[in-house]
C-alpha positions in Angstrom: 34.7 97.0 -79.3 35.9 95.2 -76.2 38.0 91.9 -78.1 38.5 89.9 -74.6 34.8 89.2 -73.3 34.3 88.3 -77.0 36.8 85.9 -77.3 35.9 84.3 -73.5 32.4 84.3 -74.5 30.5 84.3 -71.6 32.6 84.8 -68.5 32.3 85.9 -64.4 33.8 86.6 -61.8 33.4 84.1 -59.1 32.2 84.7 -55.6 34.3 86.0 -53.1 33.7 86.5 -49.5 29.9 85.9 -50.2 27.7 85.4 -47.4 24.3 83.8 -49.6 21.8 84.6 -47.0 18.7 82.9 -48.1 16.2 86.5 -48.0 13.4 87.8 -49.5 11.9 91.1 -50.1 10.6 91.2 -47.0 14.2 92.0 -45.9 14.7 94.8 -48.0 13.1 98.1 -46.4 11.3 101.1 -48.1 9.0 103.5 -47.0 5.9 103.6 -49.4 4.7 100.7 -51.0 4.9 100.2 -54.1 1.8 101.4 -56.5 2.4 97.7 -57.9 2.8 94.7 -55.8 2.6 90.7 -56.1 2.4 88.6 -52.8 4.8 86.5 -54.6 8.1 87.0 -55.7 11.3 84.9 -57.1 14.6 85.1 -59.6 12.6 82.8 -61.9 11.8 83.2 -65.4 8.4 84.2 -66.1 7.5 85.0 -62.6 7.7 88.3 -60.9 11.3 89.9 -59.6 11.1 90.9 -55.5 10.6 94.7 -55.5 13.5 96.9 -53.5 14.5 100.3 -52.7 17.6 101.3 -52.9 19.5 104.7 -52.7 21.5 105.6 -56.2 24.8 107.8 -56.8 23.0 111.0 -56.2 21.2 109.7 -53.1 17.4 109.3 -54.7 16.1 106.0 -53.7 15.1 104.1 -56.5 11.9 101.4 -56.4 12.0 98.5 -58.8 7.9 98.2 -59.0 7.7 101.7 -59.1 9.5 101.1 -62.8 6.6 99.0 -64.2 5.8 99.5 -67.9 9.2 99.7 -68.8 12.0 97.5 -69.9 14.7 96.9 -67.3 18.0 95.4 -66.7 19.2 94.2 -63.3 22.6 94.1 -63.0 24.3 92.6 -59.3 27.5 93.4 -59.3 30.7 94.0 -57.4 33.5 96.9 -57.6 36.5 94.4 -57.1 35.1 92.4 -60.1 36.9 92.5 -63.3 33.8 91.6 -65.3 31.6 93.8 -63.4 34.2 96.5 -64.3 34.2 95.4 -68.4 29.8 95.5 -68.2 30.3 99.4 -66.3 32.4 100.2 -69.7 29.3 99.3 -71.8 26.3 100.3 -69.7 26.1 104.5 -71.1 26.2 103.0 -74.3 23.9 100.1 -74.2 21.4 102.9 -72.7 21.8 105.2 -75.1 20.9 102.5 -78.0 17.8 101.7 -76.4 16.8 105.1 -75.5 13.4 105.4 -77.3 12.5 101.7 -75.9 12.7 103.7 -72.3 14.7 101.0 -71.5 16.2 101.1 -67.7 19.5 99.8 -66.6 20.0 99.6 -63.0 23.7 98.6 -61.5 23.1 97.3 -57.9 26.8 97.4 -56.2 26.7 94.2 -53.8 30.2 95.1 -52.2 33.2 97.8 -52.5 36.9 96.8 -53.6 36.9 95.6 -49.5 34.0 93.4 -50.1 31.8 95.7 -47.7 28.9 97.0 -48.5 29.4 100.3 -51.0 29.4 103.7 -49.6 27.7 106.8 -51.3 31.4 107.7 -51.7 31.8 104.4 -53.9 28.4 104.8 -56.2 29.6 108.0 -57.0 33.2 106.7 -58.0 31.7 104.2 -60.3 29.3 106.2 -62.0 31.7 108.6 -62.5 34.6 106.5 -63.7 32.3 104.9 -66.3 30.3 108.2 -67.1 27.2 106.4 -66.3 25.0 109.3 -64.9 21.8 109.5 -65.3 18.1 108.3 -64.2 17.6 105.8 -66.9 20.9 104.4 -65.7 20.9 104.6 -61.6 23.8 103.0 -59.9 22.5 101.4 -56.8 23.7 100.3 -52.8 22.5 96.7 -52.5 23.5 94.0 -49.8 24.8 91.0 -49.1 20.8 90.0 -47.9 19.7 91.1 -51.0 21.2 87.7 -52.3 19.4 84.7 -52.0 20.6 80.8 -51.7 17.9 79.7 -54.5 16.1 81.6 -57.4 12.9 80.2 -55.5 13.1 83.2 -52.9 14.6 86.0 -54.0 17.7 87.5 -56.2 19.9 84.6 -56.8 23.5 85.4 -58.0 25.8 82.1 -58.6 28.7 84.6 -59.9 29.1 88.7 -60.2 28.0 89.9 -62.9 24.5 88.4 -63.0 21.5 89.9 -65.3 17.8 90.1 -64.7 16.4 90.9 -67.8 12.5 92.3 -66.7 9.6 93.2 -69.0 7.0 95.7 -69.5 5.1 93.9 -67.1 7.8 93.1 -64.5 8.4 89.7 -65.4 11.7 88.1 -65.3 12.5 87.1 -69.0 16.1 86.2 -68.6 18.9 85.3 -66.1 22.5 85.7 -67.4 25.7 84.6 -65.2 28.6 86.6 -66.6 29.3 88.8 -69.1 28.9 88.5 -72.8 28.0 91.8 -75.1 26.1 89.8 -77.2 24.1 88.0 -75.1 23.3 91.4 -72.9 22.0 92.6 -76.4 20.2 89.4 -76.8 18.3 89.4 -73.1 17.5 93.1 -73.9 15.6 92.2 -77.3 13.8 89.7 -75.4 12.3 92.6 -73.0 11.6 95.5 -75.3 9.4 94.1 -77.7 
């Protein structure tokens, strides 16, 4: 049980070094499309997430749409964030717990203790650090373009961490700035029912 997030409640990390781009999808590249697509795409609630494909810590690449029918958690965050860091403590466990929902947690690493963009070399330290490992639980390379200026166009993150909490049907059901246990549990019950 992790006493400090509790008693700060909700709590993140604020930007630092954050170029908000204002970028869609289209920005984000990957080679196949998607089985599943939708022309249109935002951060909103009950609207559909912008697809990506990223590479994860074992160098797979990894395609949101490609996740449809499954419960997932979105989860921008950064390596030099102490929040971010607390959330990586929880995430084995969180999947483990929802295991037979086939609940997905994806960790998209916006930027390295340096603020860069994260290596390979850094994926693999955070999954490993946090004993993260596995498919259910991919820890992702994202971008600064990945982040958008308004939820109207694309992945909006006001502060690391931020949640997207997406449903069977890959709709956004929840957006959570910060970190709070409880409310993570509480997004995820609104996604695997």
């Amino acid at each position: 049980m992790r006493i400090l997030p509790l008693l700060l409640g909700l709590v993140a990390c604020q930007p630092s070094k954050v170029d908000v781009t204002n970028a869609t999808d289209s920005n984000i590249t990957q080679e196949e499309p998607s089985p599943i697509t939708w022309t249109d795409c935002s951060s909103n609630e009950e609207e559909h997430p912008c697809d990506f494909t990223l590479k994860d810590q074992s160098g797979n690449d990894v395609n949101l749409y490609e996740l449809f029918g499954k419960p997932v958690i979105v989860d921008f965050s950064t390596m030099w964030c102490y929040y971010c860091q607390m959330a990586g403590y929880d995430v084995k466990e969180i999947a483990d717990l929802y295991d037979e929902d086939d609940l997905v947690y994806i960790t998209i690493l916006v930027q390295n203790f340096s603020g860069e963009s994260p290596t390979q070399t850094d994926l693999v330290e955070w999954n490993n650090h946090f004993g993260i490992g596995d498919s259910s639980t991919p820890v992702l390379a994202g971008h600064q373009e990945m982040i958008s200026a308004t939820p109207d166009d694309g992945w909006y993150v006001e502060a690391w961490p931020t949640f997207y909490f997406i449903d069977r049907e890959m709709t956004t059901k929840m957006y959570l700035r910060g970190w709070s246990e409880a409310a993570v549990n509480a997004g995820i019950e609104t996604i695997i029912q």
